[in-house]
DOKOLKE-397654 format. One record per residue (C-alpha): residue number from 0; x, y, z. Coordinates in pm, 1 decimal, decimal comma. Layout:
residues N
SITE   k       c1       c2       c3
SITE NUM        X        Y        Z
...
//
This chain:
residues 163
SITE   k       c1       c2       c3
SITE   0   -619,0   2609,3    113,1
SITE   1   -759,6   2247,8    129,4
SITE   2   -638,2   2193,5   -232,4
SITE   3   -304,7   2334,3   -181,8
SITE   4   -284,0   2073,8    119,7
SITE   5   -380,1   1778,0   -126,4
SITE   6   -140,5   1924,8   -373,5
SITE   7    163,0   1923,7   -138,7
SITE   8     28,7   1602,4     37,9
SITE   9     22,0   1402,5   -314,7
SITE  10    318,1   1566,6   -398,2
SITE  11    505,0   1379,5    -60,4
SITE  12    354,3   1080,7    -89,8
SITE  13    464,7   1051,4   -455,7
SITE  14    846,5   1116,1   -370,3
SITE  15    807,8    912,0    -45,4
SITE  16    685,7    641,7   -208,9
SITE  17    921,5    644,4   -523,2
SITE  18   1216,6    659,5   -280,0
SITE  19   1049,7    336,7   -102,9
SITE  20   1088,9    150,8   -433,3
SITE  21   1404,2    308,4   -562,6
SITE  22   1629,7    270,1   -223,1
SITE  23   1586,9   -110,8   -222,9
SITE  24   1714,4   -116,6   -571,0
SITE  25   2024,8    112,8   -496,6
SITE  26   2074,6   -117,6   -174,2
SITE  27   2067,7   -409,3   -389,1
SITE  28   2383,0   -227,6   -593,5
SITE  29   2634,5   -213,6   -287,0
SITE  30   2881,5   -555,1   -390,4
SITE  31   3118,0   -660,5   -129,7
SITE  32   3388,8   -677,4   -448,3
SITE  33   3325,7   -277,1   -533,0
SITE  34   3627,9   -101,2   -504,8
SITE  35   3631,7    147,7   -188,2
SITE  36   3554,1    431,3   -440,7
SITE  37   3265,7    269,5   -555,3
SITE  38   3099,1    159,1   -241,9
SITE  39   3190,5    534,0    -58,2
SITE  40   2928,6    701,5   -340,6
SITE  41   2685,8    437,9   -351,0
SITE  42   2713,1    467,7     42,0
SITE  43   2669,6    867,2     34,3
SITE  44   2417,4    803,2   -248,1
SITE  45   2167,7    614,8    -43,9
SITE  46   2265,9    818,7    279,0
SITE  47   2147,9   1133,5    141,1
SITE  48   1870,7    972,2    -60,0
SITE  49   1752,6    844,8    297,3
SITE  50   1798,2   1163,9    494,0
SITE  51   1730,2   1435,0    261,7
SITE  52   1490,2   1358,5      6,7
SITE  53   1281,1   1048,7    130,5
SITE  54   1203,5   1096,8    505,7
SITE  55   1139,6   1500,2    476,3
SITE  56    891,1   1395,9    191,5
SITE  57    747,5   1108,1    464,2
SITE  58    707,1   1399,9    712,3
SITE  59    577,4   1632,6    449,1
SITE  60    347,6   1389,4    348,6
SITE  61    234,9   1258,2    695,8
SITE  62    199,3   1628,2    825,1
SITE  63    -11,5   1772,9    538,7
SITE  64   -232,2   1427,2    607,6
SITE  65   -304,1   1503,0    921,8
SITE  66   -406,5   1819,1    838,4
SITE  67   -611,2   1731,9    570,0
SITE  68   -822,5   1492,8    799,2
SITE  69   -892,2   1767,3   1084,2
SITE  70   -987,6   2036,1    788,2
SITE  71  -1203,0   1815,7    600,0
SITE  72  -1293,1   1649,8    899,5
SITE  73  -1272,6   1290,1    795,9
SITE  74  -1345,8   1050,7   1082,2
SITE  75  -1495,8    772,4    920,5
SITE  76  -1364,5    411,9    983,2
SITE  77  -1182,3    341,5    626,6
SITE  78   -967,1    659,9    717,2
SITE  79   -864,8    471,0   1043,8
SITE  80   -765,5    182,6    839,1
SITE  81   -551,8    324,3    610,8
SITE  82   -382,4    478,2    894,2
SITE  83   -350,7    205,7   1001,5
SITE  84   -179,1     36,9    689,9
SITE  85     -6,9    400,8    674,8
SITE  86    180,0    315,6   1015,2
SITE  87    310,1     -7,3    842,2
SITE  88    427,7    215,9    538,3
SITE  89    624,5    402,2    816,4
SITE  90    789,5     92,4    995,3
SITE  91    907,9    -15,0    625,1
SITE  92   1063,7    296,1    572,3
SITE  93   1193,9    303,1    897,1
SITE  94   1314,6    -88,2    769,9
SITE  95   1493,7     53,6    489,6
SITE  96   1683,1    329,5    702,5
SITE  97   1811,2     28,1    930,6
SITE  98   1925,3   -160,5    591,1
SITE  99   2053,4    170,0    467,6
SITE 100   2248,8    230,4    767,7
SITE 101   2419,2    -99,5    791,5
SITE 102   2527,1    -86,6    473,1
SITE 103   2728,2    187,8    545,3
SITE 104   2871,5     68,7    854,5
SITE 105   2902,1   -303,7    799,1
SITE 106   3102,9   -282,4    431,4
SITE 107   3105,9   -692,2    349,0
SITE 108   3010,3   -784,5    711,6
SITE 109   2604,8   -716,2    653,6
SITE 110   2358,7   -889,0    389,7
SITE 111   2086,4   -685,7    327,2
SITE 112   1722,8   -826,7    293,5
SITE 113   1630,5   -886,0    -82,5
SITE 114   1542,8   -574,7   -328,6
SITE 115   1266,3   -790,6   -456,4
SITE 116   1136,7   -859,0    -54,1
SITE 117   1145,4   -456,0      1,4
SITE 118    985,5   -350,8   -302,5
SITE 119    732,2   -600,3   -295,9
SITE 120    650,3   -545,3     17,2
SITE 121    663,3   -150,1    -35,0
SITE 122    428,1   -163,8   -345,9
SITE 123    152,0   -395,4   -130,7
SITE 124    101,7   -170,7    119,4
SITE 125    129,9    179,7   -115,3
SITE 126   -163,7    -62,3   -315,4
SITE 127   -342,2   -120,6    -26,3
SITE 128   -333,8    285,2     82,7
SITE 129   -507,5    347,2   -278,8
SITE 130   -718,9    100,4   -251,3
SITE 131   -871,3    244,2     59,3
SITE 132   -815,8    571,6      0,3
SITE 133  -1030,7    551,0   -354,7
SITE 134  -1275,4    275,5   -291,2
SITE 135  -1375,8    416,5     67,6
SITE 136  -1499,8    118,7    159,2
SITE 137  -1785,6    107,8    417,0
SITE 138  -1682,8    -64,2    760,1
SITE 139  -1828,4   -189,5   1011,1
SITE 140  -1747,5      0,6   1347,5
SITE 141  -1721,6   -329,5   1522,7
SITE 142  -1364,4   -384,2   1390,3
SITE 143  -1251,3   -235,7   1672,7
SITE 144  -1286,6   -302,1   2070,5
SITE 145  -1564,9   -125,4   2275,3
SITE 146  -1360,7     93,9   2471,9
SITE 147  -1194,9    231,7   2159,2
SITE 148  -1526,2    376,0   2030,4
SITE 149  -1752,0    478,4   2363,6
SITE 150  -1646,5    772,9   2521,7
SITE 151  -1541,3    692,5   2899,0
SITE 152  -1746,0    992,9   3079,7
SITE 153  -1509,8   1201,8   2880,5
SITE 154  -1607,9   1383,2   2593,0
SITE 155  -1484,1   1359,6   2265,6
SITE 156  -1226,0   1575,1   2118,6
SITE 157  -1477,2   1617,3   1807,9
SITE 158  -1809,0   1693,3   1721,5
SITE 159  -1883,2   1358,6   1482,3
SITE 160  -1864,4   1041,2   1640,5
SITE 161  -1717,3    830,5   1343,9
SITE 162  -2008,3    573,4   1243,5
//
């Protein structure tokens, strides 16, 4: 079960990601000059790009995640961190849906952010996801505030306090 989980959860993350690098590049094909033609496909290229291959791969991938950390039970502080750095992954794809969208609506009236801006950005923080996700680096628990990690005369909704 776990390793069809990490199968399906790799499998997400891979397309996610791909579609983080390759949408940027597609964006950065849309010319004011294209003939209508020419800017409608590139326009329902990117649209259903967006909407039906990269975010159902996000949610795939975020949703298999999320299961993997309750099954395998992995509350240890590097795991918060790369959710953490996972959240920005999500805001940039979120990013790229606003770009996306005003491409379509805005033909000539809307410059989009550079390819190079999105993809660079997109590939540091999909680098910085693998780098905590195979180094596991050892924390300190002190990153974050007190009242984050003492229970407040509630109990915790896990056995393991993360250490």
């Amino acid at each position: 079960m776990i390793i069809l989980l990490k199968l399906l959860h790799i499998a997400a993350l891979s397309i996610w990601c791909a579609g983080l690098v390759a949408l940027p590049l597609l964006l950065a094909k849309h010319d004011q000059d294209h003939q209508q033609a020419t800017f409608s496909r590139l326009r329902i290229l990117t649209h259903r790009a967006y909407v039906g291959v990269v975010t159902p791969a996000a949610v795939i991938a975020i949703a298999m995640g999320t299961a993997l950390i309750f099954l395998r039970g992995v509350f240890v502080p590097w795991m918060f961190a790369k959710l953490v750095v996972v959240g920005l992954l999500v805001l940039l794809h979120a990013w790229i849906g606003h770009v996306t969208l005003n491409m379509g609506e805005r033909q000539g009236n809307y410059e989009p952010p550079s390819a190079v801006l999105l993809v660079t950005m997109s590939l540091a923080v999909m680098s910085a996801i693998l780098v905590l996700v195979l180094a596991k680096p050892l924390l300190s628990n002190t990153l974050a505030p007190t009242w984050l990690t003492t229970p407040m005369d509630q109990p915790l909704p896990v056995d393991e306090v993360p250490m």
